[in-house]
BAROZA-239502 format. One record per residue: residue number from 0; residue in three letters; x, y, z of N, C-alpha, C in turn. Coordinates in Angstrom, 2 decimals. Each point is the difference from the previous one (the first is absolute). Example, Ala and Ser with C-alpha at 12.3 -4.5 7.8 and 13.67 -1.06 7.14 Angstrom:
<pts>
- 0 / ALA / 13.19 / -5.69 / 7.80 / -0.89 / 1.19 / 0.00 / 0.90 / 1.20 / 0.00
- 1 / SER / -0.35 / 1.05 / -0.72 / 0.82 / 1.19 / 0.06 / -0.77 / 1.09 / 0.73
</pts>
This chain:
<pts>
- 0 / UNK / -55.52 / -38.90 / -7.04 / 0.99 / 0.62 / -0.88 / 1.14 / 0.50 / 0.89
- 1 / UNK / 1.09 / -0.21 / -0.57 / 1.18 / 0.22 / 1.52 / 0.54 / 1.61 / -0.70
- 2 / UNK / 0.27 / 0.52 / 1.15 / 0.49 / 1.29 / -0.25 / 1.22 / 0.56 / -1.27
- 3 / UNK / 0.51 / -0.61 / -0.51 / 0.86 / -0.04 / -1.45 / -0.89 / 0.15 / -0.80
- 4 / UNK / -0.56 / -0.94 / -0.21 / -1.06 / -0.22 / -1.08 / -1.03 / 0.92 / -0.19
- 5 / UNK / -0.47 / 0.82 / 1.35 / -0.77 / 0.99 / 0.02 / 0.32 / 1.00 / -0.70
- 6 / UNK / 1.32 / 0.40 / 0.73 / 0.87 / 0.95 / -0.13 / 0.63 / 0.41 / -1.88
- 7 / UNK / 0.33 / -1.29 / -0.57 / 0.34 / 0.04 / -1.15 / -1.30 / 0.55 / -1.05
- 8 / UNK / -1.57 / -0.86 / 0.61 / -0.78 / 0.31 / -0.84 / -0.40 / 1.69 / -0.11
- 9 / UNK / 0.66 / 0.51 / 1.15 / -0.82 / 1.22 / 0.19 / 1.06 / 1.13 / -0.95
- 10 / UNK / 1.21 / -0.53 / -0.33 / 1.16 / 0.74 / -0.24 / -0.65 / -0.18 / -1.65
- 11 / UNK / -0.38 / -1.48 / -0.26 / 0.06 / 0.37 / -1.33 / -1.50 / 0.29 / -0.59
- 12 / UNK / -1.15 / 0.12 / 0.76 / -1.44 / 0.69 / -0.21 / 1.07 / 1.56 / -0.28
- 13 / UNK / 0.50 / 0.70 / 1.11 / 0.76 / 1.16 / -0.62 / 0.55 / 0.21 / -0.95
- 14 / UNK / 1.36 / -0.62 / -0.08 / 0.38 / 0.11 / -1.32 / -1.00 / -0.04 / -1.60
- 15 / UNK / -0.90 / -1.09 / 0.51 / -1.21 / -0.15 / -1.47 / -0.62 / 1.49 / -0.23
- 16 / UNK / -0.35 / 0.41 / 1.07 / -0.87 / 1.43 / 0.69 / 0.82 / 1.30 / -0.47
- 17 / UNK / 1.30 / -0.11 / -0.54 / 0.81 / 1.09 / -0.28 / 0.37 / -0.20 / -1.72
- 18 / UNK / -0.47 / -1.16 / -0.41 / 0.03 / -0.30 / -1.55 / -1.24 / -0.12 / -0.81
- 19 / UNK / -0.34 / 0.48 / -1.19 / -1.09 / 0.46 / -0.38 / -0.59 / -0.19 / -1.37
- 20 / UNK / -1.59 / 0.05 / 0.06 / -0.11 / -0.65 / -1.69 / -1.16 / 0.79 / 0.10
- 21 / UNK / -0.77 / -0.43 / -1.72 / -0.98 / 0.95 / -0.31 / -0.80 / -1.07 / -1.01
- 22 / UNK / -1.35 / -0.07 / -0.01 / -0.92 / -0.62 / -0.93 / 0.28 / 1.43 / -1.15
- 23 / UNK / 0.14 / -0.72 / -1.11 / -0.21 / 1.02 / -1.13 / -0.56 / -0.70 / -1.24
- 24 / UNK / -1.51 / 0.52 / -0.08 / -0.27 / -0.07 / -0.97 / 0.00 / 0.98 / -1.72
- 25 / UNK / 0.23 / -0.38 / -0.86 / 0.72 / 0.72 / -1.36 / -1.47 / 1.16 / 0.25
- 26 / UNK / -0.45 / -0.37 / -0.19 / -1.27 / 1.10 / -0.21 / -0.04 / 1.49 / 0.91
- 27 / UNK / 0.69 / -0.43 / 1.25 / -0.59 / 1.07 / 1.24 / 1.80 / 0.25 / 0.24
- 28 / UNK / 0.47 / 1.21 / 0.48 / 0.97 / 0.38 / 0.41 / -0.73 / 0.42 / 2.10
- 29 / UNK / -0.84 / -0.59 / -0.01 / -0.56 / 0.80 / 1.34 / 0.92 / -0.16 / 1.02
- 30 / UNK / 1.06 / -1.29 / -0.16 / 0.39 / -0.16 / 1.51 / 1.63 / 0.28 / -0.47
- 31 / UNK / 0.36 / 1.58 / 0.10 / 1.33 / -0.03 / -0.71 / 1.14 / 0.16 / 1.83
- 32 / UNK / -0.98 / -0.13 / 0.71 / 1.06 / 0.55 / 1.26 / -0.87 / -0.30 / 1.13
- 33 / UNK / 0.45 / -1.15 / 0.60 / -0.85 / -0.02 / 1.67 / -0.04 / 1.12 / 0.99
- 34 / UNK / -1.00 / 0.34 / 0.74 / -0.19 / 1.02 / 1.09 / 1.62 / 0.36 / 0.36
- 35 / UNK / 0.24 / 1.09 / 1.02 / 1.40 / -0.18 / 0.65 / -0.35 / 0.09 / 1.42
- 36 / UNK / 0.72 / -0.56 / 0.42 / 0.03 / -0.72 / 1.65 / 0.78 / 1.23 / 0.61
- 37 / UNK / -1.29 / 0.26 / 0.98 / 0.45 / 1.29 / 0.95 / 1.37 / -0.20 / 1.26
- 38 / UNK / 0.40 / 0.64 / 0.00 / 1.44 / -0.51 / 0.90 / 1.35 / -1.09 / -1.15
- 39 / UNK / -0.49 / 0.03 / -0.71 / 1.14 / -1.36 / -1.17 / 0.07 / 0.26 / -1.31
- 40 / UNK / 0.99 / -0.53 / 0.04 / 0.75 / 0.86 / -1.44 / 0.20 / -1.34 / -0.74
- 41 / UNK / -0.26 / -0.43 / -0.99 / -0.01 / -1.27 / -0.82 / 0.45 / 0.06 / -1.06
- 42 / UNK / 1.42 / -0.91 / -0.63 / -0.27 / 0.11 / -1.53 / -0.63 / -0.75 / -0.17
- 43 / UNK / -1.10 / 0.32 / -1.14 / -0.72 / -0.97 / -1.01 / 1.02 / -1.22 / -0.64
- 44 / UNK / -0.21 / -0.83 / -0.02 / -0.15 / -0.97 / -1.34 / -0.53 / -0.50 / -0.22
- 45 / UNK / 0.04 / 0.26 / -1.41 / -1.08 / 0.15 / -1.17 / -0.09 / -1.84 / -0.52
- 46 / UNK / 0.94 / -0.75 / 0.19 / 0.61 / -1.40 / 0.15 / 0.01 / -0.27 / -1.34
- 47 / UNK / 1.68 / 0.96 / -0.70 / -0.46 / -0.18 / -1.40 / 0.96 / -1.27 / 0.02
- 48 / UNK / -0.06 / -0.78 / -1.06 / 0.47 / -1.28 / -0.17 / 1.41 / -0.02 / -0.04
- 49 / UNK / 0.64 / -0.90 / 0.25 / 1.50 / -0.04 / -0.28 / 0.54 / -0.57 / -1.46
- 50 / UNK / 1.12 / 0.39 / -0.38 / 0.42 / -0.44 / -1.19 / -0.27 / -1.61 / 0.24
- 51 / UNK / -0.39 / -0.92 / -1.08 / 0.34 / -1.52 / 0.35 / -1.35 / -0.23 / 0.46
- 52 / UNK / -0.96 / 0.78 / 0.52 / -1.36 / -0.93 / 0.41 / -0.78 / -0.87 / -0.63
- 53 / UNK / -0.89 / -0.93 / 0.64 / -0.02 / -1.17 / -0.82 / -1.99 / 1.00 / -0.54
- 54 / UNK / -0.02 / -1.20 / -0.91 / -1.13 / 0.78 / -1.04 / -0.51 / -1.23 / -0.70
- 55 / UNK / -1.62 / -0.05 / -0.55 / -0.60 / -1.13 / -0.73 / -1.01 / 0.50 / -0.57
- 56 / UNK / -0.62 / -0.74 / -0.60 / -1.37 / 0.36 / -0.77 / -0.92 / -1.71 / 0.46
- 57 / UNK / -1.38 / 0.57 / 0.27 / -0.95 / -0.72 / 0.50 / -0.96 / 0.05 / -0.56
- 58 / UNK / -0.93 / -0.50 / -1.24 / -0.83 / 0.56 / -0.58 / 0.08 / 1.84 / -0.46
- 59 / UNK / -1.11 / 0.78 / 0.84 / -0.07 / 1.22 / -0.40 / 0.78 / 0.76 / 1.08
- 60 / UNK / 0.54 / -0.85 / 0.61 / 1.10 / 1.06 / 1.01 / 1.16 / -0.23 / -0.32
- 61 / UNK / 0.55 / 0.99 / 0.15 / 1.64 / 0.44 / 0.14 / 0.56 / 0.04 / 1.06
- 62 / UNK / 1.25 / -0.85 / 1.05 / 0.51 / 0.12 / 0.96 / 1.15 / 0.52 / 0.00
- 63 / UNK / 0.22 / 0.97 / 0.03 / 1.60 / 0.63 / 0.43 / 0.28 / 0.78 / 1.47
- 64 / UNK / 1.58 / 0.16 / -0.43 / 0.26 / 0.24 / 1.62 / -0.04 / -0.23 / 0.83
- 65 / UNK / -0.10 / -1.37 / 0.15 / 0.26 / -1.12 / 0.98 / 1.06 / 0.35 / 0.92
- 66 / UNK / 0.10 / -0.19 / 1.33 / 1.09 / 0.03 / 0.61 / 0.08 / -0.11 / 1.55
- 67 / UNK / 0.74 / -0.84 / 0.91 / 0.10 / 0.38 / 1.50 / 0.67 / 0.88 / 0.57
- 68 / UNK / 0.08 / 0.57 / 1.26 / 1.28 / 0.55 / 0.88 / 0.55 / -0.86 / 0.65
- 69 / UNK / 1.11 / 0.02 / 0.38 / 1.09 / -0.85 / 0.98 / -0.33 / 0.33 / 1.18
- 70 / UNK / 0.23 / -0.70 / 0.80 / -0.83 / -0.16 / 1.36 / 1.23 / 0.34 / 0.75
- 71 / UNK / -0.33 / 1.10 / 1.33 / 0.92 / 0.60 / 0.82 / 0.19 / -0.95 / 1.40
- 72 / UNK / 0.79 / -0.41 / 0.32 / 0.23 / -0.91 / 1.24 / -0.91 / 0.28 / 1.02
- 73 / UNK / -0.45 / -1.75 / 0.20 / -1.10 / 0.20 / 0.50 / -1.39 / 0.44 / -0.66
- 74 / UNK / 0.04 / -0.08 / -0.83 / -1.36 / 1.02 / -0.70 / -1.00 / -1.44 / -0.57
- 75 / UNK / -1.11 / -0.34 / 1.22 / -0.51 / -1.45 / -0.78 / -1.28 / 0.14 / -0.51
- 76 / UNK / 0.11 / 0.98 / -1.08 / -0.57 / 0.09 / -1.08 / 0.61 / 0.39 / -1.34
- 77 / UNK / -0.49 / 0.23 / -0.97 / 0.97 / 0.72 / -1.56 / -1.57 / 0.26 / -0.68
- 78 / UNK / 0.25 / 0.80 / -0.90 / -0.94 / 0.85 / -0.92 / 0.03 / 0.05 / -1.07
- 79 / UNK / -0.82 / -0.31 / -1.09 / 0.43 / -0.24 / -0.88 / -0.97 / 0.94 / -1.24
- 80 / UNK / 0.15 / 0.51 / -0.90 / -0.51 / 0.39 / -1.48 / -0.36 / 0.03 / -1.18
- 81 / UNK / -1.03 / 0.35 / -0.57 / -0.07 / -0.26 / -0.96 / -1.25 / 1.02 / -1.05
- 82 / UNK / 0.67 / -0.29 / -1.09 / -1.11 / 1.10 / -1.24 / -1.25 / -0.39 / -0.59
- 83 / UNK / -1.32 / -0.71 / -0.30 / -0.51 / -0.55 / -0.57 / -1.27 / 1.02 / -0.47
- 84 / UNK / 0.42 / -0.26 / -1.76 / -0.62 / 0.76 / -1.08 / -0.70 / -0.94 / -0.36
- 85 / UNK / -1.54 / 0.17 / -0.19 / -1.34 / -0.77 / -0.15 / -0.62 / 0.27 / -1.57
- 86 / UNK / 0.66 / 0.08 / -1.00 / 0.07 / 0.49 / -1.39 / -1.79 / -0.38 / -0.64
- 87 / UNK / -0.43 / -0.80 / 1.16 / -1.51 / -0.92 / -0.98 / -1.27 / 0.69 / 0.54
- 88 / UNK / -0.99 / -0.17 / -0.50 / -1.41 / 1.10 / 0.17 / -0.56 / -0.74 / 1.31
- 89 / UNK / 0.40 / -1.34 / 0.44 / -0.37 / -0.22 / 1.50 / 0.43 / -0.06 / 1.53
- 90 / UNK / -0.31 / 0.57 / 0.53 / 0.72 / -0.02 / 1.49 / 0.60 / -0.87 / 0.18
- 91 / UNK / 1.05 / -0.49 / 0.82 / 0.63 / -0.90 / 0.58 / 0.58 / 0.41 / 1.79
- 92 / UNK / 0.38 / -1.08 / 0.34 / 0.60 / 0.04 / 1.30 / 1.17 / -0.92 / 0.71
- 93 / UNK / 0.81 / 0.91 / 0.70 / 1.28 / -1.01 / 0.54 / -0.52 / -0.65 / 0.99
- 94 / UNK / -0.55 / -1.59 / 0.03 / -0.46 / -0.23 / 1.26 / 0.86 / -0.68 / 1.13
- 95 / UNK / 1.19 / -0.39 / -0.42 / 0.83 / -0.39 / 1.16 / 1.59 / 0.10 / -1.31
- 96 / UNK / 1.14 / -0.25 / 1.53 / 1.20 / -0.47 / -0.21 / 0.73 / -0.77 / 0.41
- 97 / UNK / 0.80 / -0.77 / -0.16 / 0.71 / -1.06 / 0.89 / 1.24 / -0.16 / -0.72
- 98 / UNK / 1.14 / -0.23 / 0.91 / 1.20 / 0.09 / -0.33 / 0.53 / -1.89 / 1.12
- 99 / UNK / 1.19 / -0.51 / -0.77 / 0.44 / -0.72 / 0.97 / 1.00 / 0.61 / 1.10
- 100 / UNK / 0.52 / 1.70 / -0.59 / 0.67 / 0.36 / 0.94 / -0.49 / 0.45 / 1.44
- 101 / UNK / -1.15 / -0.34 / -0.04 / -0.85 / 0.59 / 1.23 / -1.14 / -1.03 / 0.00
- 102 / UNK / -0.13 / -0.32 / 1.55 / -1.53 / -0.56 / 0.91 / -1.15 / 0.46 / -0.90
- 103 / UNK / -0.02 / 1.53 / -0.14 / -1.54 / 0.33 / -0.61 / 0.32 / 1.65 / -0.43
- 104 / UNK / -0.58 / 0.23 / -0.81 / 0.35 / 1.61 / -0.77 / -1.73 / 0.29 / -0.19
- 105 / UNK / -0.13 / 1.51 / 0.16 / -0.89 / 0.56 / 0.69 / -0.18 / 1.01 / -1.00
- 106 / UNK / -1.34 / 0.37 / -0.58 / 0.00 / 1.72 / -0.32 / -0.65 / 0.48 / 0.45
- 107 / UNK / 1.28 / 0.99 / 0.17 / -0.61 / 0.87 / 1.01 / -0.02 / 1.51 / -0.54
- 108 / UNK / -1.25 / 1.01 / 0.66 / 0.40 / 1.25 / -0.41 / 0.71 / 1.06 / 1.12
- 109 / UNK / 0.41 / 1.27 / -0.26 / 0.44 / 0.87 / 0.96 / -1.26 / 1.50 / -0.35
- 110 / UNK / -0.31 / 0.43 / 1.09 / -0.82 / 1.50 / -0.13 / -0.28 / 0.31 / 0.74
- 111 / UNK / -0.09 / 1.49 / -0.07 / 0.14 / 0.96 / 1.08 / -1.51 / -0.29 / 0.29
- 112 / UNK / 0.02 / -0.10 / 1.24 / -1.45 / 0.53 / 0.94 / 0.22 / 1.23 / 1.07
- 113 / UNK / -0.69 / 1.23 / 0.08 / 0.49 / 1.32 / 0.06 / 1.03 / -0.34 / 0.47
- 114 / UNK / 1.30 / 0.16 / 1.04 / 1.38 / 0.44 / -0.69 / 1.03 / -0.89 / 0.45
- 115 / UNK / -0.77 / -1.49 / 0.42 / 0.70 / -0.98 / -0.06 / -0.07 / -1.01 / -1.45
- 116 / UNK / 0.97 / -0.38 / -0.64 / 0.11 / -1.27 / -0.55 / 0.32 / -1.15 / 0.35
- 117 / UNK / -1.63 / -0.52 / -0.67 / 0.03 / -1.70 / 0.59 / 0.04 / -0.97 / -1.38
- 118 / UNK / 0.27 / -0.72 / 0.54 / 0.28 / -1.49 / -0.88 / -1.24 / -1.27 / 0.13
- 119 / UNK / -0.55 / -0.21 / -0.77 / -0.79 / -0.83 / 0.26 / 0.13 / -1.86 / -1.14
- 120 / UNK / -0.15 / -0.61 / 0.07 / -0.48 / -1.46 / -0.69 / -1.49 / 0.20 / -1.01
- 121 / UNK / 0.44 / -0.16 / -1.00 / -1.15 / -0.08 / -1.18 / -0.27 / -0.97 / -0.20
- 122 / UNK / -0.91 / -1.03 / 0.55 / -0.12 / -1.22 / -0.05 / -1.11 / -0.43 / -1.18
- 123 / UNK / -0.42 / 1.19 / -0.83 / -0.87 / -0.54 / -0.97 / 1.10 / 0.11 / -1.13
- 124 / UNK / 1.29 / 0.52 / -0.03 / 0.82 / 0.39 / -1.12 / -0.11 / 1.64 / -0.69
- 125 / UNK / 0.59 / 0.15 / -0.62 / 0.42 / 1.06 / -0.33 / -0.91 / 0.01 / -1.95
- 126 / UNK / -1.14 / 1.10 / 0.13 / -0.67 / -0.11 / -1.45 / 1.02 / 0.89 / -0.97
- 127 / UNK / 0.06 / -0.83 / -1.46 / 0.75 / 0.70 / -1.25 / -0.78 / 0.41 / -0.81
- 128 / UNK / -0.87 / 1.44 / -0.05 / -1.11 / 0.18 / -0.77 / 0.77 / -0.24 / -1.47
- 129 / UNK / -1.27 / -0.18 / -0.85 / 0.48 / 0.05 / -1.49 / 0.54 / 1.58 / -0.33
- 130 / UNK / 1.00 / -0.41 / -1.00 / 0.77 / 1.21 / -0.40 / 0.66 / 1.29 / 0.68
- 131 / UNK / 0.26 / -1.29 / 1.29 / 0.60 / 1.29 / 1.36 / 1.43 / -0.91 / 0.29
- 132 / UNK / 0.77 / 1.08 / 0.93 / 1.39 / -1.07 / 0.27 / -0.01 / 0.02 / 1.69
- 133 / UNK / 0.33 / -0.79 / 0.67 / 0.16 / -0.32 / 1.28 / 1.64 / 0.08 / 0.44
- 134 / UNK / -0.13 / 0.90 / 0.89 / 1.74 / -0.20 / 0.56 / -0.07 / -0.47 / 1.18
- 135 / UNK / 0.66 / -0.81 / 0.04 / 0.27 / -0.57 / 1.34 / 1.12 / 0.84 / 0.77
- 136 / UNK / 0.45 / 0.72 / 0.77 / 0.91 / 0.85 / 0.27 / 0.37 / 0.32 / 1.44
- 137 / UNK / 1.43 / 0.38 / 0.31 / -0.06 / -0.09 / 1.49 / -1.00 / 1.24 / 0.81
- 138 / UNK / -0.48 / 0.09 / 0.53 / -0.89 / 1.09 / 0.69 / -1.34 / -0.36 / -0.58
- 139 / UNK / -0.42 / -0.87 / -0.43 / -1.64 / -0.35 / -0.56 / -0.21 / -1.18 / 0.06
- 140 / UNK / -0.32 / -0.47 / -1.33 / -0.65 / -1.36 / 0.07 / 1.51 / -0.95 / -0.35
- 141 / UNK / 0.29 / -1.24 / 0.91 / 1.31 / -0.43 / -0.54 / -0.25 / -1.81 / 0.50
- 142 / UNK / 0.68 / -0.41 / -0.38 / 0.38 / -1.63 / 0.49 / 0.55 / 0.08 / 1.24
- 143 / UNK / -0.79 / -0.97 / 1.08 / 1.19 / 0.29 / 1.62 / 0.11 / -1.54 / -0.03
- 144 / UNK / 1.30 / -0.21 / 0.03 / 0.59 / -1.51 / 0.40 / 0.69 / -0.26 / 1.23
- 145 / UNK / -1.08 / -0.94 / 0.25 / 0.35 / -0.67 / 1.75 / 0.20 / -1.33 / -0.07
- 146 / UNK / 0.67 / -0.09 / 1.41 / 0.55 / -1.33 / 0.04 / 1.20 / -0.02 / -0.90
- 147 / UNK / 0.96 / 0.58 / -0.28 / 1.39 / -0.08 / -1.02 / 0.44 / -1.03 / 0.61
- 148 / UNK / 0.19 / -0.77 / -0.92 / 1.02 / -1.13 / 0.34 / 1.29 / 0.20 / -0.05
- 149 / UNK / 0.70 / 1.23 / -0.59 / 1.30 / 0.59 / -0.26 / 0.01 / 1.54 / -0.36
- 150 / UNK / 0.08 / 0.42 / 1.01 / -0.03 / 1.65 / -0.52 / 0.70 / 0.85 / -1.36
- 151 / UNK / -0.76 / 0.26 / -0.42 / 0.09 / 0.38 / -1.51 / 1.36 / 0.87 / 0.14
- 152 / UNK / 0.92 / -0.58 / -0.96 / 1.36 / 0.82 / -0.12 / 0.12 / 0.72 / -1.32
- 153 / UNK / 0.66 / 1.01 / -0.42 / -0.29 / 0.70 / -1.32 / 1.26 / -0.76 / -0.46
- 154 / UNK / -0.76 / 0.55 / -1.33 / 0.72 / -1.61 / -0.96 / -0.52 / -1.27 / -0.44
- 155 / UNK / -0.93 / -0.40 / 0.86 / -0.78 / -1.30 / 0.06 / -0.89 / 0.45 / -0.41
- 156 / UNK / -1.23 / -1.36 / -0.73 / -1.30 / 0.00 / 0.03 / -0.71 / -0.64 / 0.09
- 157 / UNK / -1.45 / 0.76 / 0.04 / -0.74 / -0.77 / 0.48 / -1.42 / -0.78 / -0.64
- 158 / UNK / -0.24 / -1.24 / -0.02 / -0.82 / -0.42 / -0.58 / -1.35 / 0.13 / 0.63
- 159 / UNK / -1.56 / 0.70 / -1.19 / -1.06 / 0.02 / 0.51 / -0.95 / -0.54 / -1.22
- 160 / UNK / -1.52 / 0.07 / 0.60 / -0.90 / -0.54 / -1.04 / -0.62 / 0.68 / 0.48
- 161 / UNK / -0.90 / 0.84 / -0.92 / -0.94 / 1.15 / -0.13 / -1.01 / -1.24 / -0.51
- 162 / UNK / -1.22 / 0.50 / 0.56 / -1.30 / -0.60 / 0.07 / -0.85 / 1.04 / -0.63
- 163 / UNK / -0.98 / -0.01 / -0.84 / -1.23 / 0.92 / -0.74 / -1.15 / -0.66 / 0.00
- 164 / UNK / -0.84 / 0.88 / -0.10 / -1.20 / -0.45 / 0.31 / -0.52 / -0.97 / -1.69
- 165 / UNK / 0.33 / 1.16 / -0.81 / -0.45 / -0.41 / -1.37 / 1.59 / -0.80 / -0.59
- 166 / UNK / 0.76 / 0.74 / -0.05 / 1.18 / -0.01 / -0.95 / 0.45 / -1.64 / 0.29
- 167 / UNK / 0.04 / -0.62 / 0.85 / 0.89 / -1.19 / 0.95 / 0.70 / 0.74 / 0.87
- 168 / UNK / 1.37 / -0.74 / -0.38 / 1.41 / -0.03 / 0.99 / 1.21 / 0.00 / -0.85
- 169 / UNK / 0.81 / 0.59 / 0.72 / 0.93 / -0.13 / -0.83 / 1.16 / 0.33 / 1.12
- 170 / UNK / 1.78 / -0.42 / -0.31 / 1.42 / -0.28 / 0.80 / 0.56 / 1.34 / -0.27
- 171 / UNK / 0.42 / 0.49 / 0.76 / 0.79 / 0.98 / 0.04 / 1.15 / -0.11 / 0.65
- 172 / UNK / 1.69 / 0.44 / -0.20 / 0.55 / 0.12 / 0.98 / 0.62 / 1.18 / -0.14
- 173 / UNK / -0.41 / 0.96 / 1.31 / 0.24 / 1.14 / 0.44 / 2.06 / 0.07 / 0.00
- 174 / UNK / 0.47 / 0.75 / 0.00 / 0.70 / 0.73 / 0.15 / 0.38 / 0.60 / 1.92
- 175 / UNK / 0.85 / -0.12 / 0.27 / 0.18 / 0.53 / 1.56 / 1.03 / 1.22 / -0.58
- 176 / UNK / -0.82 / 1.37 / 0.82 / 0.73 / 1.07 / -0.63 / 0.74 / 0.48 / 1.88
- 177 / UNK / 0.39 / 1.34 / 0.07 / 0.59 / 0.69 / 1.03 / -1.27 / 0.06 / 1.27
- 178 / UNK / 0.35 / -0.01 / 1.32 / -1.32 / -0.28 / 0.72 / -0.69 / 1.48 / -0.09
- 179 / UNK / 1.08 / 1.11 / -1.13 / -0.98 / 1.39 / -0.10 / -0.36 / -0.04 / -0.84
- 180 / UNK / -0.03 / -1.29 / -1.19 / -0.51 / -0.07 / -1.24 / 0.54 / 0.82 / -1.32
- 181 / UNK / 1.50 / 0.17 / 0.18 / 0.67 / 0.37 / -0.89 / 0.67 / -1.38 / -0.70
</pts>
């Protein structure tokens, strides 16, 4: 790996590391505010959707709030979001994503382990209990897209296919919002 490439990945593991999401299920308010990081001062976001996000219905789920960030020079990754409401009496699960705007898209989660936050790869997917909603959000569980073939510019969008365990698949195209997600 040549030193750019290092260098870029490490800039934008940070940047991901300073943006923030939350599993929320309708039932439980438990996780209304992550730990706070001793020595650092963070705003939250909460990664509420932007006007214009893209949105579907999949069987018993509901997808809204679809959306990417614009990618900061150099930044060779982008992040991406999303809402999914599981309306039916059986579990389901996001088990992959793939976009043509990217090599390979990843879910991944973010969480504190005592008073560092780490990022990890969910390689079994992300579960949508019945009658709960899943946020995909910056600072938690979110889409990481690698390999960009064109760094996401706001304004543009981006095409993906959400994979389920039960539901199928289904096309989405995201929205590219501000790289602060305004």
């Amino acid at each position: 790996m040549n030193r750019r490439y290092a260098a870029a990945t490490l800039i934008s593991i940070a940047v991901f590391s300073l943006s923030a999401a939350t599993v929320v299920a309708q039932e439980s308010n438990s996780m209304k505010a992550m730990p706070a990081m001793k020595g650092m001062s963070m705003q939250m976001d909460a990664g509420k959707a932007p006007t214009g996000s893209a949105a579907a219905k999949l069987g018993d789920l509901d997808i809204s709030g679809g959306y990417v960030r614009a990618m900061l020079p150099g930044q060779p990754v982008g992040g991406g979001y999303i809402t999914i409401h599981n309306g039916g009496s059986s579990d389901d699960k996001l088990t992959s994503v793939t976009s043509s705007a990217a090599g390979k898209v990843e879910l991944h989660e973010m969480k504190m382990e005592g008073e560092v936050m780490k990022m990890r790869e969910l390689k079994d997917g992300v579960a949508i209990p019945a009658g709960a909603t899943v946020t995909l959000s910056p600072n938690s569980l979110h889409m990481m897209f690698t390999h960009v073939k064109t760094p996401f510019k706001q304004g543009a969008s981006v095409p993906v296919m959400l994979m389920f365990e039960k539901a199928g698949m289904v096309d989405l195209t995201l929205p590219v919002t501000s790289p602060q997600g305004n």
